[in-house]
C-alpha positions as CSV (number, residue, x, y, z in Angstrom):
1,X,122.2,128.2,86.3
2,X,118.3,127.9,86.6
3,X,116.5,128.7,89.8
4,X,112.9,127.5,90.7
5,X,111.0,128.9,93.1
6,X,111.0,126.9,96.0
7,X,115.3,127.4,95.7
8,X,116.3,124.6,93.5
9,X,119.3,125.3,91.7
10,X,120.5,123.3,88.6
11,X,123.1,124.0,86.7
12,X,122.5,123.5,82.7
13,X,126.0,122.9,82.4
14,X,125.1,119.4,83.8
15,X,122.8,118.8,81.2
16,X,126.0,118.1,78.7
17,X,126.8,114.9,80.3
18,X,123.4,113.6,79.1
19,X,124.6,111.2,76.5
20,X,122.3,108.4,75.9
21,X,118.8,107.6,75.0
22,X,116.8,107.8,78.3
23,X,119.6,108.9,81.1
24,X,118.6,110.3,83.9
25,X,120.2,113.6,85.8
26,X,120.0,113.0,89.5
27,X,122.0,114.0,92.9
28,X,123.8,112.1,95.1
29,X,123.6,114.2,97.8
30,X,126.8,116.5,97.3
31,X,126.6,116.8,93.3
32,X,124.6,116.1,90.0
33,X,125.4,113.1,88.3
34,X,124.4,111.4,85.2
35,X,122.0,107.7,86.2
36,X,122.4,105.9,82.9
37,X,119.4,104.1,81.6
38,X,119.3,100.9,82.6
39,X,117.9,97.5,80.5
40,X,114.8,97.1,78.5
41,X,111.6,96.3,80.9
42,X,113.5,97.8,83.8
43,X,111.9,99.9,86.6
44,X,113.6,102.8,88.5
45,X,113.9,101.6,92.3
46,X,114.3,104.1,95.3
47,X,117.8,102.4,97.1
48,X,119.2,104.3,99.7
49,X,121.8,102.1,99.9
50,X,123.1,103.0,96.1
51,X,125.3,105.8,95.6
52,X,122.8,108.1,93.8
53,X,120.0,106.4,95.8
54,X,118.0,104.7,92.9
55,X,118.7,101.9,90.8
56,X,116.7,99.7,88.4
57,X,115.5,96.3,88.9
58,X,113.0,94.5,87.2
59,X,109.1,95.2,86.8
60,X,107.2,92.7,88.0
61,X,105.6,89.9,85.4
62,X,102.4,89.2,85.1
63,X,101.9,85.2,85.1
64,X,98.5,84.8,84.7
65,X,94.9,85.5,85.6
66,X,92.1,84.0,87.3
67,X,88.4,84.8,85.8
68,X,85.1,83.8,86.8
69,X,82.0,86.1,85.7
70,X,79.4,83.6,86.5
71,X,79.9,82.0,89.3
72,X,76.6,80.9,91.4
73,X,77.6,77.5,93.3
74,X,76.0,77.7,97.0
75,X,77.9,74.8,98.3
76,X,82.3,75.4,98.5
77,X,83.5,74.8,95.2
78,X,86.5,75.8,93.0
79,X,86.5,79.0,91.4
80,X,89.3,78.8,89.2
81,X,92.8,78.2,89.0
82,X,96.6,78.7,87.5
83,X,99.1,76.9,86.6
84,X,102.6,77.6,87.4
85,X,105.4,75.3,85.8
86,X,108.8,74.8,87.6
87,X,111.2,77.4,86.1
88,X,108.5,80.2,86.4
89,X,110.0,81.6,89.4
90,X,113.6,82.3,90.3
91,X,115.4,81.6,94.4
92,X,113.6,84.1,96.5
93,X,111.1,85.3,94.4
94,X,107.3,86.2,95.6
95,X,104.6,86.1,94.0
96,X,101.5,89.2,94.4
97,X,97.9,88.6,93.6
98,X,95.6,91.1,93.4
99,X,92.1,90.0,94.0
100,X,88.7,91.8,92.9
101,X,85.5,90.2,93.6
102,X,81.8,91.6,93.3
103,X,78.2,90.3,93.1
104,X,74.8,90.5,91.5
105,X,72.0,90.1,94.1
106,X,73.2,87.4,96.8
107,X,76.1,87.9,98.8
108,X,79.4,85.6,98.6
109,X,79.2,83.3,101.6
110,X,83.0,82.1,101.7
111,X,86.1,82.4,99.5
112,X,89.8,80.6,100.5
113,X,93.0,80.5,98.9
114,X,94.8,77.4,98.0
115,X,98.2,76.3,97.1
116,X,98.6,72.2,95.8
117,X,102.1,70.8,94.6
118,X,102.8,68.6,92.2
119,X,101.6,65.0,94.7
120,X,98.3,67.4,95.1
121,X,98.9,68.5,98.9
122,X,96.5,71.0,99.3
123,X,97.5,74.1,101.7
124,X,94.3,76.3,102.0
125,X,94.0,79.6,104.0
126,X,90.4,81.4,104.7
127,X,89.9,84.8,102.8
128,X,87.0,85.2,104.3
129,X,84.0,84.0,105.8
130,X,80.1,85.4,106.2
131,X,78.5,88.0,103.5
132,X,80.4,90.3,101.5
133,X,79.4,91.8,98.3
134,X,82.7,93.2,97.4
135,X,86.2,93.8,98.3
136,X,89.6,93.6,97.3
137,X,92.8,91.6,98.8
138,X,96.6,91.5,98.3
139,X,98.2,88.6,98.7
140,X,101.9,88.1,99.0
141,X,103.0,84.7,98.9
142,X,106.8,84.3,99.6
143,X,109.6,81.7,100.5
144,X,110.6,81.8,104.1
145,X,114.3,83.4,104.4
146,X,116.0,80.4,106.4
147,X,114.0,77.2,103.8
148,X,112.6,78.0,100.6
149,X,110.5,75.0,100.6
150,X,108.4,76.4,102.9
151,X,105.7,79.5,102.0
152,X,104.3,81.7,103.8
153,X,101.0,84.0,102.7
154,X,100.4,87.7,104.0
155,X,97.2,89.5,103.3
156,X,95.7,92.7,103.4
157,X,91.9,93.6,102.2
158,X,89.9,96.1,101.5
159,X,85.9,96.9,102.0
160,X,86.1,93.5,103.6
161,X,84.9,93.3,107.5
162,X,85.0,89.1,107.6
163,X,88.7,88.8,107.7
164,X,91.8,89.1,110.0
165,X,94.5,90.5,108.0
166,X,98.7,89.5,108.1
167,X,99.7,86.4,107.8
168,X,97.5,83.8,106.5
169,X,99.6,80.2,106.2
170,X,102.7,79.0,107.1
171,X,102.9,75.8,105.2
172,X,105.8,73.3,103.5
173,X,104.8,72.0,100.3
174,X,105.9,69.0,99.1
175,X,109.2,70.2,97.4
176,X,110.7,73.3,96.9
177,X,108.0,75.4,95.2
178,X,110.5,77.6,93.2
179,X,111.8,74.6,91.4
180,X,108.4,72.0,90.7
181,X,105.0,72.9,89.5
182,X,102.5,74.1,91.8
183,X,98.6,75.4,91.7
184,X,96.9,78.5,92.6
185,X,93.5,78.1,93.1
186,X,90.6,80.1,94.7
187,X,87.4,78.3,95.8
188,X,84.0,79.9,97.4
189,X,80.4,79.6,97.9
190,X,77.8,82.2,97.1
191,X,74.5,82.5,99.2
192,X,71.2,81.7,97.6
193,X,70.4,83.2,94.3
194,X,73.8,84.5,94.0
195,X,76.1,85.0,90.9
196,X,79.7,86.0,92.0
197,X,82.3,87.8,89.4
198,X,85.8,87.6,90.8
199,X,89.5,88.7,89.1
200,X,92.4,87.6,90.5
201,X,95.9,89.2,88.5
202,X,99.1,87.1,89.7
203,X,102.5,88.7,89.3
204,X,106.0,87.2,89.8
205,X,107.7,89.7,92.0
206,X,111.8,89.5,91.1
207,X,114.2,89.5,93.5
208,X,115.8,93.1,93.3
């Protein structure tokens, strides 16, 4: 037996059952128990509904990136965009973008999200609007519970004062989006003089 100082107790006896190449000794509450390692790429998940309260699920995949380090329009134009083909996503998974945006000089004037399907509807939510210099936003974008054709975008920001946070569109593309191709594409407008650098990482986020 090994005693810590804040009272922990293990007992090194446990340690035997420690048979495999990354297994895990945890507790379920009552006694110590062995949490086999699970599959290559696989992330430990806090569960309390599993018996030893974790399990693994998978880590989330990054599908792409959208760069601009130059960009100076000052009318609304299209920033860049990605691609994503129809088998990309699995049934009820989200996707997470995490957006960075800064500026030499001038401020950015405006930056929105959009969303087109494959017949080029266009669903478009405001980021922001009025100055900002910098900031950084986390979109989720996920298919509602009761129709999966039908997304819905939640935002939160950071170091940016222009923008109402939660959710930010409620729309229905024009097919199921986990099963055609659909765009992501950010557009914006910079104010005189200015050159915008923005950074947007999209992730698929598996259904655990």
């Amino acid at each position: 037996m090994v005693e810590f100082g804040g009272g922990g107790i293990v007992n090194i006896g446990n340690l035997a059952f420690l048979s495999s190449k990354g297994d895990i000794l945890t507790h379920d509450g009552t006694d110590h128990k062995v949490f086999n390692v699970g599959s290559e790429g696989n992330v430990l998940i806090v569960d309390s509904g599993e018996t030893d309260g974790l399990k693994w699920g998978a880590a989330p995949i990054l599908l792409g990136s959208i760069t601009s380090s130059s960009f100076t329009e000052n009318t609304e134009a299209e920033i860049g965009t990605l691609s994503i083909s129809a088998g990309d996503l699995a049934a009820d998974d989200n996707i997470f973008i995490v957006l960075n945006f800064d500026r030499e000089t001038a401020n950015w004037d405006l930056m929105k999200l959009q969303i087109k399907d494959t017949s080029t509807t266009v669903t478009t939510a405001d980021l922001f609007t009025g100055a900002q210099a910098l900031g950084q936003c986390i979109i989720m974008l996920c298919p509602r519970l009761n129709d999966s054709s039908s997304i819905m975008g939640h935002l939160s920001a950071f170091g940016i004062s222009n923008i109402s946070e939660g959710q930010i569109f409620n729309a229905t593309p024009e097919a199921d989006w986990i099963t055609t191709a659909f765009t992501i594409a950010f557009r914006g407008s910079m104010a005189s003089g200015g050159t915008g650098h923005l950074k947007a990482d999209i992730y698929r986020m598996p259904t655990q």
